[in-house]
Backbone atoms as SQL, in Angstrom:
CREATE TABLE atoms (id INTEGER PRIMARY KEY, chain TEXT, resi INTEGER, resn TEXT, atom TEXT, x REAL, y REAL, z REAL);
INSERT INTO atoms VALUES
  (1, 'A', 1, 'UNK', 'N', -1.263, 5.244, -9.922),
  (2, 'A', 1, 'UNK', 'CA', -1.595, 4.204, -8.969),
  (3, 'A', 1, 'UNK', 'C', -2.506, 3.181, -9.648),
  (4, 'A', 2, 'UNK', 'N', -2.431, 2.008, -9.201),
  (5, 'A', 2, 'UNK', 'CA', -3.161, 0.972, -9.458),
  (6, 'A', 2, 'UNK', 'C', -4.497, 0.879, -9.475),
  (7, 'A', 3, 'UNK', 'N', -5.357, 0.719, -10.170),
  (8, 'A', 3, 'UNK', 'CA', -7.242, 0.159, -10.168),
  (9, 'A', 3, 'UNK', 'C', -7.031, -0.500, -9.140),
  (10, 'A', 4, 'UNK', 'N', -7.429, -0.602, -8.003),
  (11, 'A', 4, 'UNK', 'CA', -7.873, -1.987, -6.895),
  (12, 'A', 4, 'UNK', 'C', -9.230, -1.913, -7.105),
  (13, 'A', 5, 'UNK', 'N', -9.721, -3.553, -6.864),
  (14, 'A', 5, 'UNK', 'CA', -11.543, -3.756, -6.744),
  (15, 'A', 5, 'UNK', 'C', -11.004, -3.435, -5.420),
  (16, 'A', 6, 'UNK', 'N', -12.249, -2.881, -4.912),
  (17, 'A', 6, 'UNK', 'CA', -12.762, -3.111, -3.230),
  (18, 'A', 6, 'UNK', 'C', -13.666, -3.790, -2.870),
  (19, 'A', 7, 'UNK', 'N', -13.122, -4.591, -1.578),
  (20, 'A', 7, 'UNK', 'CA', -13.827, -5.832, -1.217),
  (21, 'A', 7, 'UNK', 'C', -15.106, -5.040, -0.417),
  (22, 'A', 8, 'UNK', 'N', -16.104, -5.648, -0.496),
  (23, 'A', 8, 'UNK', 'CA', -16.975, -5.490, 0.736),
  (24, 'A', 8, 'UNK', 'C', -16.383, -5.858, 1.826),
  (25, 'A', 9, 'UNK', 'N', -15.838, -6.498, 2.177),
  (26, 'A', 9, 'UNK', 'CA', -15.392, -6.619, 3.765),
  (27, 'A', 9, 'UNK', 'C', -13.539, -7.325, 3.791),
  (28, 'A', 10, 'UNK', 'N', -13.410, -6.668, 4.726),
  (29, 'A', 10, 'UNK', 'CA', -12.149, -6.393, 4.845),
  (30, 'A', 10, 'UNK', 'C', -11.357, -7.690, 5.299),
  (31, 'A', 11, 'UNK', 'N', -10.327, -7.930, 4.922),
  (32, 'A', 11, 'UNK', 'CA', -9.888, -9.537, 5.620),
  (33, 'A', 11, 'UNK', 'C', -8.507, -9.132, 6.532),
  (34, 'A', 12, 'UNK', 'N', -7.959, -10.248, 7.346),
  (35, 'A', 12, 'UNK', 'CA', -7.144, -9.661, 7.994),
  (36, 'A', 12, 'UNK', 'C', -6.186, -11.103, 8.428),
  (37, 'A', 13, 'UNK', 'N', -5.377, -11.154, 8.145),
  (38, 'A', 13, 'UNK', 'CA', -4.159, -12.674, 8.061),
  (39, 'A', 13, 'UNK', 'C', -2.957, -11.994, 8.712),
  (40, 'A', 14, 'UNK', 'N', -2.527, -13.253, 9.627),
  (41, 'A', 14, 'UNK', 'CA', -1.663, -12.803, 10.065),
  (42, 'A', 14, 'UNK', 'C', -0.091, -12.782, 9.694),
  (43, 'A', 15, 'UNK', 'N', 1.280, -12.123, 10.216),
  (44, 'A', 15, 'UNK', 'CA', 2.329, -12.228, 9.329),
  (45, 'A', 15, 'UNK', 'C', 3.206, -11.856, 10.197),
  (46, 'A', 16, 'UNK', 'N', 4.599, -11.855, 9.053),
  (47, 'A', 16, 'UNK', 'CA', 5.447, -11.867, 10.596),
  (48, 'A', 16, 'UNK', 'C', 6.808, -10.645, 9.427),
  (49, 'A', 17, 'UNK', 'N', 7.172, -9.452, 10.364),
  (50, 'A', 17, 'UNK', 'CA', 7.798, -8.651, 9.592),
  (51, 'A', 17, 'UNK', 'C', 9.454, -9.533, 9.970),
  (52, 'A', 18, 'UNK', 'N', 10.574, -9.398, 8.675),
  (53, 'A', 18, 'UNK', 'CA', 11.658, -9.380, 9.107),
  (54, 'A', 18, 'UNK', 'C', 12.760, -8.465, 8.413),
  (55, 'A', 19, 'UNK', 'N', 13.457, -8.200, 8.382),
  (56, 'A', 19, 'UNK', 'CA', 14.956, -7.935, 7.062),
  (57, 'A', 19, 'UNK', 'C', 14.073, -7.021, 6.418),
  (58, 'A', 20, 'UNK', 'N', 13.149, -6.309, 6.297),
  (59, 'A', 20, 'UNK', 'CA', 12.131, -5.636, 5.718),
  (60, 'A', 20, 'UNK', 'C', 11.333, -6.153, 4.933),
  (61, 'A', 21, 'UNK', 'N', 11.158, -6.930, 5.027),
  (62, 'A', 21, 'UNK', 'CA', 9.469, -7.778, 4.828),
  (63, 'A', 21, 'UNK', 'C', 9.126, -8.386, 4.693),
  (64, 'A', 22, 'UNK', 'N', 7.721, -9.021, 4.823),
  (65, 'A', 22, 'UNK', 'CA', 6.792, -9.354, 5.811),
  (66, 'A', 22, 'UNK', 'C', 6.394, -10.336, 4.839),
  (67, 'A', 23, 'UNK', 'N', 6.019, -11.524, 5.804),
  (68, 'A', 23, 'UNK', 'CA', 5.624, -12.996, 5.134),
  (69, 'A', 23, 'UNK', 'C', 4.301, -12.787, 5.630),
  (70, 'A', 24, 'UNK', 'N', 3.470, -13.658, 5.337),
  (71, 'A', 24, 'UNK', 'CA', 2.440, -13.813, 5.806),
  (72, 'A', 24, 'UNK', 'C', 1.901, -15.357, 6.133),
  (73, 'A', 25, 'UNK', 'N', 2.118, -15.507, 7.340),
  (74, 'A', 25, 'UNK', 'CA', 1.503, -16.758, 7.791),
  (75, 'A', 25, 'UNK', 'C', 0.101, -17.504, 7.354),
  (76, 'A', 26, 'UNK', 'N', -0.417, -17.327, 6.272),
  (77, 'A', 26, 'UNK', 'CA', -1.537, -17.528, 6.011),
  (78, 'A', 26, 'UNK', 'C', -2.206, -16.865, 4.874),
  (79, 'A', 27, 'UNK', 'N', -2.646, -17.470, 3.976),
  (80, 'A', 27, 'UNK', 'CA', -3.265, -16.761, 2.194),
  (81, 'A', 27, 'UNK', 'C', -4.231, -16.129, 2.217),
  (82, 'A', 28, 'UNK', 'N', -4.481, -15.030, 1.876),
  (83, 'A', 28, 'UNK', 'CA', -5.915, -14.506, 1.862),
  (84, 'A', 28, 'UNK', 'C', -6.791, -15.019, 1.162),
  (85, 'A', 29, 'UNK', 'N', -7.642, -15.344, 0.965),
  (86, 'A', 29, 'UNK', 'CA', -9.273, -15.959, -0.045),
  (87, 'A', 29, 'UNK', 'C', -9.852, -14.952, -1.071),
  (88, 'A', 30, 'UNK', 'N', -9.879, -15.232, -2.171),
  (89, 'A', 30, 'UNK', 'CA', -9.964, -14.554, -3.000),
  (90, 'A', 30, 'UNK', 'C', -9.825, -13.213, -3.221),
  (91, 'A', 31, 'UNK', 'N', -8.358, -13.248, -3.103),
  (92, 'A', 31, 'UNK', 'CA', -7.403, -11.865, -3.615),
  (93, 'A', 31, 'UNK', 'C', -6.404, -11.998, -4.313),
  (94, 'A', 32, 'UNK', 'N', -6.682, -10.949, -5.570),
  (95, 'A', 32, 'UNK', 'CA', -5.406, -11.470, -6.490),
  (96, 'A', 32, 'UNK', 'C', -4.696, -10.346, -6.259),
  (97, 'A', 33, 'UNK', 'N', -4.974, -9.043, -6.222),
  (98, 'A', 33, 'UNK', 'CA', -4.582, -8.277, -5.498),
  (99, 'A', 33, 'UNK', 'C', -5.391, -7.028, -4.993),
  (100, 'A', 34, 'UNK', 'N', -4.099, -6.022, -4.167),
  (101, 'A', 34, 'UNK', 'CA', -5.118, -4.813, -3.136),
  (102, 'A', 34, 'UNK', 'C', -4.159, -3.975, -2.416),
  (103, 'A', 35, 'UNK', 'N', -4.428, -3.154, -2.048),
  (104, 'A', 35, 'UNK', 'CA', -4.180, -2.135, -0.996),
  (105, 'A', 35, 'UNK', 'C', -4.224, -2.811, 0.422),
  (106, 'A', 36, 'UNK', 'N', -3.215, -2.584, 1.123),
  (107, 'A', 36, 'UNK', 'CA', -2.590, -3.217, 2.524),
  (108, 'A', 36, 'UNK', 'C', -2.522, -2.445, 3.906),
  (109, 'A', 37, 'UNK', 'N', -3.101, -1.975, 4.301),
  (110, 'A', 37, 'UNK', 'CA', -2.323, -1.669, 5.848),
  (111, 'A', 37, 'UNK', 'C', -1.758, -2.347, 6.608),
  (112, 'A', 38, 'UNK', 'N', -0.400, -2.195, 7.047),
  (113, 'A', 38, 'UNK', 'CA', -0.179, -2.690, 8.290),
  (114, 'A', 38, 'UNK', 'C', 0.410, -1.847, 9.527),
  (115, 'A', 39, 'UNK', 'N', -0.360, -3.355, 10.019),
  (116, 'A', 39, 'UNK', 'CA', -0.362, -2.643, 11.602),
  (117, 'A', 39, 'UNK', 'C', 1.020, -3.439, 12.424),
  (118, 'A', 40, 'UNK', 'N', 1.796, -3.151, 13.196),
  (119, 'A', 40, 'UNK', 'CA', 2.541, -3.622, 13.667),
  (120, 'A', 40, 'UNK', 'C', 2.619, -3.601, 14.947),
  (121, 'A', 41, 'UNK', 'N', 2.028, -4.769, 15.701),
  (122, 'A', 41, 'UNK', 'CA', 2.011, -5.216, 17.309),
  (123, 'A', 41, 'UNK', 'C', 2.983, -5.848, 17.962),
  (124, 'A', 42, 'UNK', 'N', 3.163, -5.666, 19.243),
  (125, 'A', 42, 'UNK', 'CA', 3.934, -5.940, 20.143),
  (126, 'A', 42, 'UNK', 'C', 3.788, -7.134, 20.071),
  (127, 'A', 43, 'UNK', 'N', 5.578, -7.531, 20.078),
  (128, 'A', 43, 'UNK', 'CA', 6.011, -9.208, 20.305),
  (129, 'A', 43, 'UNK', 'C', 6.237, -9.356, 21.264),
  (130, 'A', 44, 'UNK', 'N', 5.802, -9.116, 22.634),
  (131, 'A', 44, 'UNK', 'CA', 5.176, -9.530, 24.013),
  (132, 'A', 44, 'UNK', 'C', 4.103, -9.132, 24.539),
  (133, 'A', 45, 'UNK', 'N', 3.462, -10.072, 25.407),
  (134, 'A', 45, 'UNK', 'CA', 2.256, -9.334, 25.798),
  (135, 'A', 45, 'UNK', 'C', 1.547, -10.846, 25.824),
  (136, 'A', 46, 'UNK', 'N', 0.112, -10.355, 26.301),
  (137, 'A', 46, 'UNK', 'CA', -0.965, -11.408, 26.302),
  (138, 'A', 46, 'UNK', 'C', -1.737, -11.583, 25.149),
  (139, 'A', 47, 'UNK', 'N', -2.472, -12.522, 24.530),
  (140, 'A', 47, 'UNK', 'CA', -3.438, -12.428, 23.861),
  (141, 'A', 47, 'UNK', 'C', -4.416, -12.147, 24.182),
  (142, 'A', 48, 'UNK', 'N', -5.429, -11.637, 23.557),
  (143, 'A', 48, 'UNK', 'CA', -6.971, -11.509, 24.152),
  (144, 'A', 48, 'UNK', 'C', -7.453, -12.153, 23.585),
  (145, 'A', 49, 'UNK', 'N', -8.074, -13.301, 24.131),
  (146, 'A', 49, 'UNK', 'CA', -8.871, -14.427, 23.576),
  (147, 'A', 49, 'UNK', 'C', -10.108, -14.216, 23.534),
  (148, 'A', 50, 'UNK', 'N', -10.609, -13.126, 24.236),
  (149, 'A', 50, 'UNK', 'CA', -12.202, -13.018, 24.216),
  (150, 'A', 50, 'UNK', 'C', -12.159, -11.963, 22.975),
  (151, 'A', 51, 'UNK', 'N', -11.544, -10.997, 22.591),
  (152, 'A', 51, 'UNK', 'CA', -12.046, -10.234, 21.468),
  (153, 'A', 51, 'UNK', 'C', -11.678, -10.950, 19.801),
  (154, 'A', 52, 'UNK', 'N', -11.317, -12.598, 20.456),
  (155, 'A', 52, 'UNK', 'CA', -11.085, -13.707, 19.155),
  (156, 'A', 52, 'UNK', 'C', -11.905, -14.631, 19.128),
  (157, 'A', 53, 'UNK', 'N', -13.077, -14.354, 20.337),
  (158, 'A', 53, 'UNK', 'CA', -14.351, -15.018, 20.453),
  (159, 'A', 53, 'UNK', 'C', -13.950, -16.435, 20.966),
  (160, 'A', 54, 'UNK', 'N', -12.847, -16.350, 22.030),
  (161, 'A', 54, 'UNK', 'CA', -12.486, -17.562, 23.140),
  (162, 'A', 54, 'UNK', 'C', -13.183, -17.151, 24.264),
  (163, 'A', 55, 'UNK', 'N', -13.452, -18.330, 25.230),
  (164, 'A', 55, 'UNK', 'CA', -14.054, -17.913, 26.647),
  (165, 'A', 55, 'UNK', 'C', -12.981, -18.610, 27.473),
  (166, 'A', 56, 'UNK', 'N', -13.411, -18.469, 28.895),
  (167, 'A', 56, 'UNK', 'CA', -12.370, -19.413, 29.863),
  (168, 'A', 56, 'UNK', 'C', -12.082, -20.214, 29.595),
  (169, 'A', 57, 'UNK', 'N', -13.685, -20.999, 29.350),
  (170, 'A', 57, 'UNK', 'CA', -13.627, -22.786, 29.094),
  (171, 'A', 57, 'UNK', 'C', -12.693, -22.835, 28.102),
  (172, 'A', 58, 'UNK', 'N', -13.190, -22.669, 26.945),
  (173, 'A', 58, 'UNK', 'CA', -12.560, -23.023, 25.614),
  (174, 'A', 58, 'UNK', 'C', -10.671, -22.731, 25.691),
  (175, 'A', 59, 'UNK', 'N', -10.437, -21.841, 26.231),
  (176, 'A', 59, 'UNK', 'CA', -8.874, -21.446, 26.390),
  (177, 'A', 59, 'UNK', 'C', -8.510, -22.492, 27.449),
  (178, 'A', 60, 'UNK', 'N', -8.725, -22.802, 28.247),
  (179, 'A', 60, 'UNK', 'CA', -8.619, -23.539, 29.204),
  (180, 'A', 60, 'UNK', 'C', -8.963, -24.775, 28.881),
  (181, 'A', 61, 'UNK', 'N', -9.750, -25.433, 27.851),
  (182, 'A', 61, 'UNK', 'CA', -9.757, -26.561, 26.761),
  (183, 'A', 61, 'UNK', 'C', -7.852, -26.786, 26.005),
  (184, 'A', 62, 'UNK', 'N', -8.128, -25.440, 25.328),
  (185, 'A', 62, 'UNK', 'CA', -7.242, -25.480, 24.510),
  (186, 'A', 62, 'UNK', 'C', -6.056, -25.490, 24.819),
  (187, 'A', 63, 'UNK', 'N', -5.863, -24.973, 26.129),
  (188, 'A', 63, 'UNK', 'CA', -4.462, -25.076, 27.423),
  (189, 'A', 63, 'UNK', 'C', -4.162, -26.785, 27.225),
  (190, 'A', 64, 'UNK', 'N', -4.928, -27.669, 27.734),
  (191, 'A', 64, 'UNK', 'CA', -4.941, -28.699, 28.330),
  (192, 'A', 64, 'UNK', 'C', -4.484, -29.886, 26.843),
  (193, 'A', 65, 'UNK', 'N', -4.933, -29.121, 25.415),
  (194, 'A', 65, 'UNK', 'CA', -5.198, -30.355, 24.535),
  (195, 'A', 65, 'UNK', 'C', -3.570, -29.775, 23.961),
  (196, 'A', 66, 'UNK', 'N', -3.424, -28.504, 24.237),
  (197, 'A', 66, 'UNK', 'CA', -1.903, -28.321, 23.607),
  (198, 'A', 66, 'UNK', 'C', -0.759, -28.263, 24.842),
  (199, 'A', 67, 'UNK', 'N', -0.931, -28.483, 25.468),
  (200, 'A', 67, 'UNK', 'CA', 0.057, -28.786, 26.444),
  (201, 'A', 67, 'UNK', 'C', 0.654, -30.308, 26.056),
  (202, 'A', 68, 'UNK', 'N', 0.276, -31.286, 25.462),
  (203, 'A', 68, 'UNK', 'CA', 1.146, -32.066, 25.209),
  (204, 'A', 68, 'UNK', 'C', 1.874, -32.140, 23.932),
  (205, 'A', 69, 'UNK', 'N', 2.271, -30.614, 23.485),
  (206, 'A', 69, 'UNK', 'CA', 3.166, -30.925, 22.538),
  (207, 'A', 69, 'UNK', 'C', 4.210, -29.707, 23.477),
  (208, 'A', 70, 'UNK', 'N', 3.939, -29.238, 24.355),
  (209, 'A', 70, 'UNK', 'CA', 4.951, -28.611, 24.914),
  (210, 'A', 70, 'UNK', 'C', 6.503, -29.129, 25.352),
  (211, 'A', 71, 'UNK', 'N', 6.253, -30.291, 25.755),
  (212, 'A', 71, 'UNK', 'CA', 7.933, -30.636, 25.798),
  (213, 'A', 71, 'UNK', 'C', 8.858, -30.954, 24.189),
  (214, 'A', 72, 'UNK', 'N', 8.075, -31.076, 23.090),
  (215, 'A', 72, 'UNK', 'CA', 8.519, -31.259, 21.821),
  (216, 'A', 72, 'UNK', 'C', 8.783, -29.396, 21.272),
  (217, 'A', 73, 'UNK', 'N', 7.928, -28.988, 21.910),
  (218, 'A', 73, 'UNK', 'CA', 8.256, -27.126, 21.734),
  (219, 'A', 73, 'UNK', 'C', 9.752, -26.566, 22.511),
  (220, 'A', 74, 'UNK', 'N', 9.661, -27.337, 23.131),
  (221, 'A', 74, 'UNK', 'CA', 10.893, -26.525, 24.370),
  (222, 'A', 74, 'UNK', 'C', 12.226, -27.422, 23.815),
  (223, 'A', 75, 'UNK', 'N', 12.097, -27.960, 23.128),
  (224, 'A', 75, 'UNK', 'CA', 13.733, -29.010, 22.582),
  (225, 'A', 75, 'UNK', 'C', 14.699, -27.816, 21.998),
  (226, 'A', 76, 'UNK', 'N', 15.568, -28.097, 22.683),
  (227, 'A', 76, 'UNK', 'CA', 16.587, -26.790, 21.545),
  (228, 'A', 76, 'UNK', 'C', 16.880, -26.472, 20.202),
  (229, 'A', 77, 'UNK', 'N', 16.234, -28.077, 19.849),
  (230, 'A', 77, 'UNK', 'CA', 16.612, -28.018, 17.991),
  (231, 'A', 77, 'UNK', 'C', 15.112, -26.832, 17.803),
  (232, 'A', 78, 'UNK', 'N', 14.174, -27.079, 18.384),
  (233, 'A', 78, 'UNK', 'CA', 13.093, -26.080, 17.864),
  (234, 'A', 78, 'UNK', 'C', 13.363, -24.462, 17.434),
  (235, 'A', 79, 'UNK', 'N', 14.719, -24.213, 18.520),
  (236, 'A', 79, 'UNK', 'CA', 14.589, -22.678, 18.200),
  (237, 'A', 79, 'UNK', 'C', 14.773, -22.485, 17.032),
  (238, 'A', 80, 'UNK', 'N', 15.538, -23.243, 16.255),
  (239, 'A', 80, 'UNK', 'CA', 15.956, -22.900, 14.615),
  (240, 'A', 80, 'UNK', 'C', 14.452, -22.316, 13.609),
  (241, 'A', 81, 'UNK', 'N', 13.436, -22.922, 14.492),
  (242, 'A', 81, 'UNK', 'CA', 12.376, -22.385, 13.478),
  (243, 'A', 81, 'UNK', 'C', 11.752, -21.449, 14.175),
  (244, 'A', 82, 'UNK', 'N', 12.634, -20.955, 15.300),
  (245, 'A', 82, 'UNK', 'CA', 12.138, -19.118, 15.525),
  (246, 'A', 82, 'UNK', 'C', 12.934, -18.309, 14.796),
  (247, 'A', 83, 'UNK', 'N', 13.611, -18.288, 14.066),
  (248, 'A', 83, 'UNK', 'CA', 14.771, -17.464, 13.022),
  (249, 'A', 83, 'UNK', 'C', 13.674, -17.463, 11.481),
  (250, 'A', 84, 'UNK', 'N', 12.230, -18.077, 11.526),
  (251, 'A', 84, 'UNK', 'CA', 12.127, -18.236, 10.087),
  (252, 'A', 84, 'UNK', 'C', 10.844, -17.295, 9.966);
């Protein structure tokens, strides 16, 4: 098995599994490489915005400032970039 450094603190990016495997929506910060767990969550459901350190207000901000790209979300050409 591989030498890994170990980080002091653990990072966590999100990703998306397909065809057997997994992209990652986002680069980790200084990692060239490491040891991985994954966890694999349900693709329905709610978010919890408070254990992501959102409150009412702020979600309810963030409702209001992204709601106007919602009719550009709902166009049918969009679904093509739910396949990716």
């Amino acid at each position: 098995m591989a030498n890994y450094h170990r980080s002091k603190m653990l990072q966590s990016v999100e990703g998306i599994y397909r065809n057997g495997k997994i992209e990652l929506l986002e680069t980790p910060t200084d990692i060239e490489e490491a040891q991985v767990i994954v966890t694999f969550m349900p693709k329905i459901g709610l978010v919890n915005l408070q254990s992501r350190g959102i409150n009412h207000e702020q979600a309810a901000d963030l409702r209001m400032r992204l709601s106007r790209f919602a009719p550009d979300w709902e166009l049918p050409d969009m679904d093509a970039y739910d396949a990716l």
